[in-house]
Biotite code that builds the C-alpha atoms (Angstrom):
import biotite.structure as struc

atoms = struc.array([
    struc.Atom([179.560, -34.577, -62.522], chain_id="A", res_id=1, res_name="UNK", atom_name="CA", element="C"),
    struc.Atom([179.152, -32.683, -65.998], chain_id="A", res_id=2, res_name="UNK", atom_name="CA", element="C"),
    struc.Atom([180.093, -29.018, -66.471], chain_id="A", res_id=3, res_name="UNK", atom_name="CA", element="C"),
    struc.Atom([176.788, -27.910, -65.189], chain_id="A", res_id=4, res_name="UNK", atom_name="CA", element="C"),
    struc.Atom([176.048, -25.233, -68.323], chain_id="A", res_id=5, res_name="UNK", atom_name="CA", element="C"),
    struc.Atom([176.475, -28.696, -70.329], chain_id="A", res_id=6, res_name="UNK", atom_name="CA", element="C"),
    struc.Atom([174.030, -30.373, -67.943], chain_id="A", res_id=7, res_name="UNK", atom_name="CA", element="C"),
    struc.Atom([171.760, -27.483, -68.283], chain_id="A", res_id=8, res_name="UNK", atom_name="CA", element="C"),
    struc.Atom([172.204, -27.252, -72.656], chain_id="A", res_id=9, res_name="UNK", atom_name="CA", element="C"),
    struc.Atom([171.388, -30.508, -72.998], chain_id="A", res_id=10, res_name="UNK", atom_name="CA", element="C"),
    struc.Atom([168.215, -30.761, -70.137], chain_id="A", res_id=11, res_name="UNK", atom_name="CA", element="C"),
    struc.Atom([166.995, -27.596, -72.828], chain_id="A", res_id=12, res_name="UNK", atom_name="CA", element="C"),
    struc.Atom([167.724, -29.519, -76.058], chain_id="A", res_id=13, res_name="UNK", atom_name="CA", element="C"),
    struc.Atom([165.854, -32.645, -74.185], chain_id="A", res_id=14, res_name="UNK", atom_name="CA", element="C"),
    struc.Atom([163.084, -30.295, -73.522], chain_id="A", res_id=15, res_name="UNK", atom_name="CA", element="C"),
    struc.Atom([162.809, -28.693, -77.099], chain_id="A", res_id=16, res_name="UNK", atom_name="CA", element="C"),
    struc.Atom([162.796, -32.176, -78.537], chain_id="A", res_id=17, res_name="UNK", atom_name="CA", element="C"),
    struc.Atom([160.106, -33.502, -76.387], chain_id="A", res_id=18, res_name="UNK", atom_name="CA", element="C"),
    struc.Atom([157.830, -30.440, -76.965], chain_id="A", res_id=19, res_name="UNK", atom_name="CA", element="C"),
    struc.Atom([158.356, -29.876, -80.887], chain_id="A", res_id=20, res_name="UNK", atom_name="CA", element="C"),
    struc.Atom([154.381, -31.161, -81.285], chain_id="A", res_id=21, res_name="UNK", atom_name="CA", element="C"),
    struc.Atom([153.850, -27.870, -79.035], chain_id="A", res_id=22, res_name="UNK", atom_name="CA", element="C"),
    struc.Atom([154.306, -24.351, -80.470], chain_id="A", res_id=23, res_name="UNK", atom_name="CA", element="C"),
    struc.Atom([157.396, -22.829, -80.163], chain_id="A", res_id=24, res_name="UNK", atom_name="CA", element="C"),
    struc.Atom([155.385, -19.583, -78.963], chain_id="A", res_id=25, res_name="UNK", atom_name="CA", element="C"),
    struc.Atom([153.490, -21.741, -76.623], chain_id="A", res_id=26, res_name="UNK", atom_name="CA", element="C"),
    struc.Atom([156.851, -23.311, -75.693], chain_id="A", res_id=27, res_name="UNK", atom_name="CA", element="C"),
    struc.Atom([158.724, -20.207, -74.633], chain_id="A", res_id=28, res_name="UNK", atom_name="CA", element="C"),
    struc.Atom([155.308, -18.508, -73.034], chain_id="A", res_id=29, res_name="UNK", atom_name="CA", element="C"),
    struc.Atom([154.977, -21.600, -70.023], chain_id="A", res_id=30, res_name="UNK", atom_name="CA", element="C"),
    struc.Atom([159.310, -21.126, -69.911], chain_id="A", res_id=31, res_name="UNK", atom_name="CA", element="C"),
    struc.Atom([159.047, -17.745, -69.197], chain_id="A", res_id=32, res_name="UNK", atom_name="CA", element="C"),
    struc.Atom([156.217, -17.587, -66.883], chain_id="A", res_id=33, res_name="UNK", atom_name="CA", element="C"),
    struc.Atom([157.819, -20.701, -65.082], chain_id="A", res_id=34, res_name="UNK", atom_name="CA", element="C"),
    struc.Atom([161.096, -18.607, -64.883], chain_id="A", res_id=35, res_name="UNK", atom_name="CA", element="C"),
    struc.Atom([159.355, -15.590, -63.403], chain_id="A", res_id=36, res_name="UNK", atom_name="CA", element="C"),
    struc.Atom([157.574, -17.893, -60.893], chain_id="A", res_id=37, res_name="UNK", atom_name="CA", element="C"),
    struc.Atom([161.489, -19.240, -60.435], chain_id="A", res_id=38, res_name="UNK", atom_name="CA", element="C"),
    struc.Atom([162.870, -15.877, -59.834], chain_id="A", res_id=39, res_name="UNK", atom_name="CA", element="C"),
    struc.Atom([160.577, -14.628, -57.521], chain_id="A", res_id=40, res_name="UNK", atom_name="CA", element="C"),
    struc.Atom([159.280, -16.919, -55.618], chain_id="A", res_id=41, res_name="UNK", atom_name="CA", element="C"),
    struc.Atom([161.848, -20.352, -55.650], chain_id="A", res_id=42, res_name="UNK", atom_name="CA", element="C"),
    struc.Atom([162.023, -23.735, -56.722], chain_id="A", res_id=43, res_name="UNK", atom_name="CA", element="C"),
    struc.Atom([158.526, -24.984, -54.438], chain_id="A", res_id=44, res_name="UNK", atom_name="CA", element="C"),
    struc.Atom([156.759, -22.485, -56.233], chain_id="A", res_id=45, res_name="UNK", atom_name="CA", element="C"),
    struc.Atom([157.872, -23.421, -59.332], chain_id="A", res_id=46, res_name="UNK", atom_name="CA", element="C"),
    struc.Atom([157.472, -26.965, -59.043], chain_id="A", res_id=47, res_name="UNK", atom_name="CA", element="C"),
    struc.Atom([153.444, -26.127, -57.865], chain_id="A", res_id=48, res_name="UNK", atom_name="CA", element="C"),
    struc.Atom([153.201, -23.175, -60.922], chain_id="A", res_id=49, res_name="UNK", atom_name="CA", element="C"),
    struc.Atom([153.852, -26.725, -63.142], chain_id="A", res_id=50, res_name="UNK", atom_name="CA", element="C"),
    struc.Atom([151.279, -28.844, -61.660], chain_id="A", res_id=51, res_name="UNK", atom_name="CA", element="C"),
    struc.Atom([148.539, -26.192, -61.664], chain_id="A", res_id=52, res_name="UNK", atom_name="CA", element="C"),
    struc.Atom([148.938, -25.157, -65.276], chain_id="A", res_id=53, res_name="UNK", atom_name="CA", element="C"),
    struc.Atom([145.067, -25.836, -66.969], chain_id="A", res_id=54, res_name="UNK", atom_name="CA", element="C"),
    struc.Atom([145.095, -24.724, -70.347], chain_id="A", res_id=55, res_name="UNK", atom_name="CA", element="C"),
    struc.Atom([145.395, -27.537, -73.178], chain_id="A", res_id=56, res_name="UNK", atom_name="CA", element="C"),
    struc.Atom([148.359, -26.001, -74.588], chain_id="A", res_id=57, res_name="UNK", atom_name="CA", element="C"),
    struc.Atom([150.150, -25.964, -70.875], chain_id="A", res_id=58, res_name="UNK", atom_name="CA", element="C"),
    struc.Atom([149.203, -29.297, -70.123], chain_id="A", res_id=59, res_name="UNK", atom_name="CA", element="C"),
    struc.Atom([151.221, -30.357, -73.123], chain_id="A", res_id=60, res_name="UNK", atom_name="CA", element="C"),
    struc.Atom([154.225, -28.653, -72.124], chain_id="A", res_id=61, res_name="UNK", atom_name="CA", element="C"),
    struc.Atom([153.889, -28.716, -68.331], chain_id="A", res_id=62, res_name="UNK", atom_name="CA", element="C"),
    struc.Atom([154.666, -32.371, -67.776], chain_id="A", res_id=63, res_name="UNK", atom_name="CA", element="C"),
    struc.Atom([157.855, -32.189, -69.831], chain_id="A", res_id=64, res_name="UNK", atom_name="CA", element="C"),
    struc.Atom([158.998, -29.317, -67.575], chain_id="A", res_id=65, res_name="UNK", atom_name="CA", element="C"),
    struc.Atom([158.963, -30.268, -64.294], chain_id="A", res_id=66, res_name="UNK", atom_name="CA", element="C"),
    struc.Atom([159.538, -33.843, -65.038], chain_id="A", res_id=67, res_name="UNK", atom_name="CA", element="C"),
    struc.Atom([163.286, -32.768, -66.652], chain_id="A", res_id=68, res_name="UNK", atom_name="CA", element="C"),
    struc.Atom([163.933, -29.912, -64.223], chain_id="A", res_id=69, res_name="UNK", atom_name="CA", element="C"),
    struc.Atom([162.918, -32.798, -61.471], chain_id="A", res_id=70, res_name="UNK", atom_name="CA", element="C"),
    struc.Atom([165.218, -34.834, -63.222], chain_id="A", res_id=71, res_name="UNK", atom_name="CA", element="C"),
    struc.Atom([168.181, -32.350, -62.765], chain_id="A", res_id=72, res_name="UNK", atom_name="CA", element="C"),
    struc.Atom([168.125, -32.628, -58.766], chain_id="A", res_id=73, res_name="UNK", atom_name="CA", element="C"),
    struc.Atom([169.876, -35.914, -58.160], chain_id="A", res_id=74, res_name="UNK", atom_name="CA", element="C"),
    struc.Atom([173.012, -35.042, -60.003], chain_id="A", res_id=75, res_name="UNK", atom_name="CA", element="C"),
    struc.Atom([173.414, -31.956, -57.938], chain_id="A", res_id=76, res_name="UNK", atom_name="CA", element="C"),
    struc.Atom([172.324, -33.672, -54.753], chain_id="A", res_id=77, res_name="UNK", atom_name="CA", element="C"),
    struc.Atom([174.208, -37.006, -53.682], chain_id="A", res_id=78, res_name="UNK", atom_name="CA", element="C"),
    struc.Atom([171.852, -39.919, -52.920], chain_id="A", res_id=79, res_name="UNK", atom_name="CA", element="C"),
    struc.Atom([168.514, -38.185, -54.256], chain_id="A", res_id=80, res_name="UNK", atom_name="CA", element="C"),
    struc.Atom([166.598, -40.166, -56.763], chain_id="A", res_id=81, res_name="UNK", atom_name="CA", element="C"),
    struc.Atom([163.833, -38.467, -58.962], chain_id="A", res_id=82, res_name="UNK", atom_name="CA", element="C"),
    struc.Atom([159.988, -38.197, -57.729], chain_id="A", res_id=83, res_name="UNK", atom_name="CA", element="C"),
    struc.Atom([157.671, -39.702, -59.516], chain_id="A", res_id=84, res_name="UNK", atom_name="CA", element="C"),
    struc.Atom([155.637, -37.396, -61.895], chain_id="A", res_id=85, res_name="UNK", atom_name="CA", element="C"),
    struc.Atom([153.003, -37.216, -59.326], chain_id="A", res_id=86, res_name="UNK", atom_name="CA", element="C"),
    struc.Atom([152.342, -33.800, -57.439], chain_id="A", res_id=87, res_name="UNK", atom_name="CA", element="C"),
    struc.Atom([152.603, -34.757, -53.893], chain_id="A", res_id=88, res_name="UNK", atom_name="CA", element="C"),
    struc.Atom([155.682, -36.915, -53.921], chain_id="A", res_id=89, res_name="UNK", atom_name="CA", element="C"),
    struc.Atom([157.526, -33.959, -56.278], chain_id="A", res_id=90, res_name="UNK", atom_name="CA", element="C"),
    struc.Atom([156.494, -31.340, -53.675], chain_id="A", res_id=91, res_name="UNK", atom_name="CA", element="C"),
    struc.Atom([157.597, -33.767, -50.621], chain_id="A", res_id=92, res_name="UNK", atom_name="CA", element="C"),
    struc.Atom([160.822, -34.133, -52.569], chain_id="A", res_id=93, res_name="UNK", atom_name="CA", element="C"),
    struc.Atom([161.117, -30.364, -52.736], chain_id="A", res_id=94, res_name="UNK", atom_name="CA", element="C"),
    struc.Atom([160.851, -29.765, -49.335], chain_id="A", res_id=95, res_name="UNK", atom_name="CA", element="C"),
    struc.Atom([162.944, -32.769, -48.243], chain_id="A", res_id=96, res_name="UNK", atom_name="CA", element="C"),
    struc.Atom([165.761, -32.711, -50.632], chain_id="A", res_id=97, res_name="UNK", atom_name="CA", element="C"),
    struc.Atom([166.691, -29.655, -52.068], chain_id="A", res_id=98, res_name="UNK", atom_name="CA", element="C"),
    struc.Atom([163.968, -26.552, -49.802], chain_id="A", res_id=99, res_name="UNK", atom_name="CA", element="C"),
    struc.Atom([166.039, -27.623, -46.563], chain_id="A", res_id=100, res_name="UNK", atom_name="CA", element="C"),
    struc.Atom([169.346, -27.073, -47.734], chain_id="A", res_id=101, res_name="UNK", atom_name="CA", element="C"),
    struc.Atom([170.165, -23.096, -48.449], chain_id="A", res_id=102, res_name="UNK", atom_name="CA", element="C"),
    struc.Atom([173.182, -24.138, -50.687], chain_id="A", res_id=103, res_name="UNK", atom_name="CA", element="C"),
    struc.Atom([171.463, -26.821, -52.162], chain_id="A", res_id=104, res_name="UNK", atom_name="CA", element="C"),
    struc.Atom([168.324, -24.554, -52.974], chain_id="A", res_id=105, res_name="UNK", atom_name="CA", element="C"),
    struc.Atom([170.395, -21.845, -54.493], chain_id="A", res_id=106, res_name="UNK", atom_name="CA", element="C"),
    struc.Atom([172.701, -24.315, -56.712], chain_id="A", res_id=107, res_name="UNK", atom_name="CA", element="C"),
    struc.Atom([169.189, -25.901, -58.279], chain_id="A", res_id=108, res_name="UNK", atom_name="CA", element="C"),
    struc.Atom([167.315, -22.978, -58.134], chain_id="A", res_id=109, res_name="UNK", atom_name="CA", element="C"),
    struc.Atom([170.559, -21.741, -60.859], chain_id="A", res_id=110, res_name="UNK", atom_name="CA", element="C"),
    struc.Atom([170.604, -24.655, -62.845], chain_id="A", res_id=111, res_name="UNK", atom_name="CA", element="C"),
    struc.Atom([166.732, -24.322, -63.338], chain_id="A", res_id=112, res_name="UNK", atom_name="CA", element="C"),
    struc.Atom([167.249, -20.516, -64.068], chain_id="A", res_id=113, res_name="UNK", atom_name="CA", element="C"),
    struc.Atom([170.033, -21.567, -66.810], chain_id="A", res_id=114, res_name="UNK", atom_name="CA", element="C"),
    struc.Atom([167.896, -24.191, -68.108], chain_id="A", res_id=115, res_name="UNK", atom_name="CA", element="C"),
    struc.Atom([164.586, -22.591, -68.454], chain_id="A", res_id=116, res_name="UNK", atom_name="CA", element="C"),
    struc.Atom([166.746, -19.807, -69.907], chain_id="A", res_id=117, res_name="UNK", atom_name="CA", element="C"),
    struc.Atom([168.121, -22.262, -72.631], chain_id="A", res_id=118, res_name="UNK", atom_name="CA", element="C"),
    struc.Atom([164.826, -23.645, -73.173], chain_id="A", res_id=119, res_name="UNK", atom_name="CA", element="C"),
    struc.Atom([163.313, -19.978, -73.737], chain_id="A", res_id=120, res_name="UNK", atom_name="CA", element="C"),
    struc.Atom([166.088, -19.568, -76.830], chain_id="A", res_id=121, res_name="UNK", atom_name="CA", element="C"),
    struc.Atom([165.614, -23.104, -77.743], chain_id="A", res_id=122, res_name="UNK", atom_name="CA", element="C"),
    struc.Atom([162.309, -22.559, -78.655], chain_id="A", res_id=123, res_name="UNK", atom_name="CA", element="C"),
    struc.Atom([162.699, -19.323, -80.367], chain_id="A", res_id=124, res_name="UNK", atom_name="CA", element="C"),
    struc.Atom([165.484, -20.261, -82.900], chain_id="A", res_id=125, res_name="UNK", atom_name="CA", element="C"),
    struc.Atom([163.546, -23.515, -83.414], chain_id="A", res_id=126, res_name="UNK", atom_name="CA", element="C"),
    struc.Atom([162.213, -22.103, -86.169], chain_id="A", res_id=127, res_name="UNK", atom_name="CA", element="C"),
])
C-alpha cells in the first residue's frame, strides 16, 4: 500500500485534472460543501450529498468526486472492489464495506478528509 498522503495527493491531482473544463471556484465550492457534509455527518452522507447535487455546474463536478473518493476504498479495505457509478450499488457498498467497520469508517472517512482537502487547494492554485 502507498503512503496514504501520496494516495490522497495524487486522488486530488486526478480530480483537478478531470475537472479543469469546470471552474476552479465551482471546483473548490462542491469540495468544500462535500467536506462539511464529510465532517459532520460521515462518509454515507457524503456519498448521498454527491448523488443529489442538481445544479449544472455540480453535475459536472459531482461524478468525478464520488467516483475517485469511491475509488479510494479498495486500497484501504482488502478484497473490496469499486461500485459502479450508480447510486444504489455505491450506497450498498457504503454500508457493507466500509459503514460496518468503526476502524474502517474512520481510516476512509480521513483519507476523504485529506483528499477533499487537497482537492480544495488544488483548485485554488490552479490558477
Amino acid at each position: 500500500m502507498d503512503n496514504l498522503d501520496t494516495l490522497t495527493a495524487r486522488t486530488a491531482q486526478k480530480i483537478i485534472t478531470e475537472t479543469v473544463s469546470s471552474g476552479k471556484d465551482e471546483v473548490d465550492n462542491l469540495a468544500t460543501k462535500a467536506l462539511g457534509v464529510l465532517q459532520e455527518n460521515g462518509v454515507y452522507a457524503t456519498t448521498l450529498f454527491l448523488y443529489s447535487r442538481t445544479s449544472k455546474a455540480d453535475q459536472a463536478i459531482a461524478p468525478i468526486l464520488r467516483k475517485k473518493l469511491l475509488a479510494l476504498a479498495p486500497g484501504l479495505i482488502e478484497g473490496a472492489v469499486a461500485p459502479p457509478d450508480e447510486a444504489q450499488a455505491a450506497l450498498k457498498f457504503v454500508t457493507q464495506h466500509i459503514a460496518n467497520d468503526l476502524d474502517t469508517l474512520l481510516l476512509v472517512k480521513q483519507v476523504w478528509e485529506q483528499t477533499l482537502i487537497y482537492v480544495r487547494y488544488g483548485a485554488k492554485a490552479r490558477g
